[in-house]
N, C-alpha and C positions, 0 to 999 in steps of 0.2 A: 504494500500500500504506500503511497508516496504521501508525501507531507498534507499534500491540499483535503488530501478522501482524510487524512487522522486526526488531520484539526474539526473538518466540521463532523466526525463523527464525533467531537467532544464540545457540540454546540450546547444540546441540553444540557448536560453536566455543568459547564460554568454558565450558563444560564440561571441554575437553580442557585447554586453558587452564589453567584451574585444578587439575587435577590436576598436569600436568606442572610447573608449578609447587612444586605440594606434594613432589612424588616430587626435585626439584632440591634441594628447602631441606632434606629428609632426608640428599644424597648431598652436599650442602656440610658438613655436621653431621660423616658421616662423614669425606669428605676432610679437614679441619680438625685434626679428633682425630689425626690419626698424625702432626700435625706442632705439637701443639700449646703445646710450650716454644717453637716462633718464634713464631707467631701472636701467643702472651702478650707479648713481649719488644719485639717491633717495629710501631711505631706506624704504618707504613704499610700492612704486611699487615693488620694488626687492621682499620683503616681501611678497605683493600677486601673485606674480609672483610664488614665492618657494610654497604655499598653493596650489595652484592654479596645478602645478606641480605635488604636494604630492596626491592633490584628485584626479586627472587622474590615479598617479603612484599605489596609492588602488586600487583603479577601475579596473586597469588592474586586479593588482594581486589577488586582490578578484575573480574575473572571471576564471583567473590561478587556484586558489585554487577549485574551483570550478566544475574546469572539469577535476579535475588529481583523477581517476579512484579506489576516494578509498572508493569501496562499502560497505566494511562490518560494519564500525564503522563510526557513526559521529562524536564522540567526537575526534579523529586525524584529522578531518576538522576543528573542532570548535576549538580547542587547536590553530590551525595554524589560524581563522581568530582574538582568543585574540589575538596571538602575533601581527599581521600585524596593529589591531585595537591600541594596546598601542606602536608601532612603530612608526606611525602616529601620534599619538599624541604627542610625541618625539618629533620627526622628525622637526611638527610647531610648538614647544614651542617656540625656539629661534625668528621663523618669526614673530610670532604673538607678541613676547615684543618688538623689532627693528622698527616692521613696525606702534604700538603705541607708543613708545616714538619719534619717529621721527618728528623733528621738523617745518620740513619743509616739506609738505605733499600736493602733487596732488589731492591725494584721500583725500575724507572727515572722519572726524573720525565715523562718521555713517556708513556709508558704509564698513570702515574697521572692526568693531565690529562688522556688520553684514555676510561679507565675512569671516571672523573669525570663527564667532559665527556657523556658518552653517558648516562647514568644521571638527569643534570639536565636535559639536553634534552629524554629520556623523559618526568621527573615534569611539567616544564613542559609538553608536549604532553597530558599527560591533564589538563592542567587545562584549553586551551583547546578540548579536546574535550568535558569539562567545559563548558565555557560556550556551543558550539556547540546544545547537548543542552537548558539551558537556554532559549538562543534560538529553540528550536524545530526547527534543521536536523539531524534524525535523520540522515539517510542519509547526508551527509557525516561526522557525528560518527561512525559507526559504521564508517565503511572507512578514517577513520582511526583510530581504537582499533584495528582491525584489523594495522597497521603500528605499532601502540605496544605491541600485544601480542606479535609479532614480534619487534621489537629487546629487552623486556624479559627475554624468554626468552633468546634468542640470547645478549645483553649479559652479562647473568648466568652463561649458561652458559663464555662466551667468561671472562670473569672467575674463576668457578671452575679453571678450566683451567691460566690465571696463577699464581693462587693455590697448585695443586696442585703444576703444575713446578716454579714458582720456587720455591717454599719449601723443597720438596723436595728441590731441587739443592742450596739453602744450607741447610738441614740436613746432607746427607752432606758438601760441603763442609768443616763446621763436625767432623764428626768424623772419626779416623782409621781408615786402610783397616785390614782384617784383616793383609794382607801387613805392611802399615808397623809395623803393634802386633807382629806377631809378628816383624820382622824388630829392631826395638827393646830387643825382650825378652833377657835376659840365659839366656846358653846355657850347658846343662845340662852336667858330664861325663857319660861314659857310663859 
């Protein structure tokens, strides 16, 4: 099969891709919002917040890249998914020093090293699928984007989830129950 039949047999696929993607970085936007004085305040949520952002924001654009109609040559695919792989990379360097040095952290440091660690493995994999693409070896390059498009979703999503409960939990946390306020409160005569 030559490049032009393997790409668009992988039109649905980053198709879907790409949507799912889009519809995640909508319901991160939401999730976020209801917690969004910690988000603002702690440098580590904001941190996986931004990764977490960036893996959906690939995802997409990997999927992008993926179905913009350029049959003849892989290597103008592969060229474009280096770029977007060491953009990525960029992109969380800052989150990922902020969201580690912070000293005052929801998230554990486990967890952030490992939401990290998944996220750079990611962007580093689409870059040497990236330079596979270039080299010429489609069909390798493409069943792995296949499992890069996989963990990016999943990563993401697993991340949003973090995001959702732990902040969440240290929100209510952070303020008092209705019983405690009401039982604090100064009582009425009758």
């Amino acid at each position: 099969m030559n490049y032009a039949t393997t790409l668009q047999s992988w039109h649905d696929f980053y198709s879907i891709v790409g949507m799912a993607a889009a519809s995640l970085v909508g319901l991160l936007f939401v999730g976020l919002s209801l917690h969004l004085r910690t988000v603002v305040s702690r440098a580590d949520v904001r941190a996986l917040a931004r990764v977490t952002l960036a893996s959906l924001g690939l995802g997409l654009m990997l999927a992008l890249f993926m179905v913009i109609p350029e049959t003849h040559d892989p290597s103008s695919t592969g060229w474009d998914l280096v770029g977007l792989g060491a953009f990525g990379c960029l992109l969380i360097s800052r989150s990922i020093i902020s969201g580690v040095r912070s000293s005052h952290t929801i998230l554990s440091f486990p967890h952030l090293v490992l939401r990290f660690g998944f996220a750079t493995v990611t962007f580093l994999t689409i870059i040497a699928m990236g330079g596979l693409l270039v080299g010429g070896d489609y069909e390798d390059a493409f069943s792995g984007l296949v499992a890069v498009s996989v963990v990016l979703l999943v990563g993401a999503l697993r991340n949003s989830w973090e995001l959702l409960v732990t902040v969440g939990a240290a929100t209510y946390q952070a303020e008092p129950s209705p019983a405690v306020a009401g039982a604090a409160a100064p009582q009425s005569a009758p």
